[in-house]
N, C-alpha and C positions, 0 to 999 in steps of 0.2 A: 799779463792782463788782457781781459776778452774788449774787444772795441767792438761795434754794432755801426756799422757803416752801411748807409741806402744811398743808393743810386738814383738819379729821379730823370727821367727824359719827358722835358716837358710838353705839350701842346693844349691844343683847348680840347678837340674831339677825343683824343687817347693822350694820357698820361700813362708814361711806361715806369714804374718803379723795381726797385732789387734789393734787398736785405741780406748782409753777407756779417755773420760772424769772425772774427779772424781774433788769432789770438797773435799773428806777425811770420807765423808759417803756414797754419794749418787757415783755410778757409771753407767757411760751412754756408751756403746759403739758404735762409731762413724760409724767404719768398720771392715769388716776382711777379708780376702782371699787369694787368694797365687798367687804367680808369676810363673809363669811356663816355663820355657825353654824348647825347641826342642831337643832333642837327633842328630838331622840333621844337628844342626850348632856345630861351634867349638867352647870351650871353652872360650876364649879370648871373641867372638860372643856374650856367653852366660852372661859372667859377663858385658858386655856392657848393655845387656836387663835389667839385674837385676840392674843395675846403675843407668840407665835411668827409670824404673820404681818408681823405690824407691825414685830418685830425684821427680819425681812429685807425689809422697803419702806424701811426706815430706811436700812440699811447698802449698800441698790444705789443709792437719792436723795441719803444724806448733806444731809439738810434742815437750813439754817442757824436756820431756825426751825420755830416748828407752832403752827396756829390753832386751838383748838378753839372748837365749840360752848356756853357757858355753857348747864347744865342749871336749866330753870326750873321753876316749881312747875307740878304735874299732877295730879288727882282722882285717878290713878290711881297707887297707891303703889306695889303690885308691878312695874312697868313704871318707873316713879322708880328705883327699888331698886336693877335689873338696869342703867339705865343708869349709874347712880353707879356700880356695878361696875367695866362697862365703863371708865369713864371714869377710874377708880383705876388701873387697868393701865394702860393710854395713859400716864398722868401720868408713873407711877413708871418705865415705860420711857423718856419724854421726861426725866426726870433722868436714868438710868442715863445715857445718849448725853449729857448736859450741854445739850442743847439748850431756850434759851429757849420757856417755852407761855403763849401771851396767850390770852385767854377772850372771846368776842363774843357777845351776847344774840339770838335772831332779829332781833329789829329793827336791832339795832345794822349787822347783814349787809346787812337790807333797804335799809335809809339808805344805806350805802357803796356800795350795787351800782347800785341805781335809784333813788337819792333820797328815797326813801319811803319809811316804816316801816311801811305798810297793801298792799306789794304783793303780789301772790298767787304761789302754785309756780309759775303757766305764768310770769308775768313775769320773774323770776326766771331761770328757765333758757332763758331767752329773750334775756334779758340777758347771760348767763355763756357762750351760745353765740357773741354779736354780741364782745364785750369780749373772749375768747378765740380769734376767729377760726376756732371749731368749723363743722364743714361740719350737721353734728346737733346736737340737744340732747342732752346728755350722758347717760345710762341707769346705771340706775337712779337714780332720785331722791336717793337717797343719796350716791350718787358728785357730781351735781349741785351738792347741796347742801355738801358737803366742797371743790369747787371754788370754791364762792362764798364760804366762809369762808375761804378760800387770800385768794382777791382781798380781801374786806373787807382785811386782813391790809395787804395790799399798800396797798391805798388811803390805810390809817389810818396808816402806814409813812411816808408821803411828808409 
């Protein structure tokens, strides 16, 4: 049976997503890239774009599930803030669609992808490039990143 699993690395300015076919051995990644908000509009604005973007990645993938990022503690509150935003829209769109959302920790990803919970971004999308048969590593980090929480996904799956 084919699963359709998206990967979502949230924030307010880039949202990184990943789209990975797997049928439980073989994985195909469909797409990846990031959404990007303006600094020039307001917030309210921004989670609209991200709303409206994600509503139509949803309905062209029809993802049977979606991985997010677990938001973890940061010095930085107003940047927490925006991403918890972020990450309320994703959610409540991932219910609207009825679609199952599992939460992964960075480490948790790191573990799943390279064994390690200490490995760094080059490794990582080093990794996601080798285990996805990318001819590149996948650009912008975010989009990367969204891939790899696709696979954790997968991995923890099996």
């Amino acid at each position: 049976m084919r699963t359709i699993v998206m990967g979502i690395d949230p924030g307010l300015a880039r949202v990184g997503y990943g789209v990975i076919a797997t049928d439980g051995r073989q994985h195909e990644p469909l797409c990846y890239g990031c959404i990007e908000t303006g600094k020039d509009k307001g917030t309210p604005e921004r989670l609209l774009q991200i709303y409206s973007e994600m509503t139509a990645l949803f309905e062209k993938y029809l993802p049977n599930q979606i991985a997010v990022e677990k938001l973890f503690f940061t010095n930085n509150i107003t940047s927490a803030m925006n991403v918890s935003e972020a990450r309320g829209v994703l959610l409540l769109l991932a219910e609207q669609k009825k679609i199952p959302v599992t939460e992964y920790t960075p480490n948790q990803v790191k573990q799943a992808i390279t064994g390690s919970g200490r490995a760094d971004k080059r490794q990582m999308q080093e990794m996601i490039r080798r285990l996805l048969h990318l001819p590149e590593v996948p650009r912008p980090d975010d989009a990367a990143d969204a891939l790899s929480i696709a696979l954790c996904h997968i991995h923890i799956m099996r």
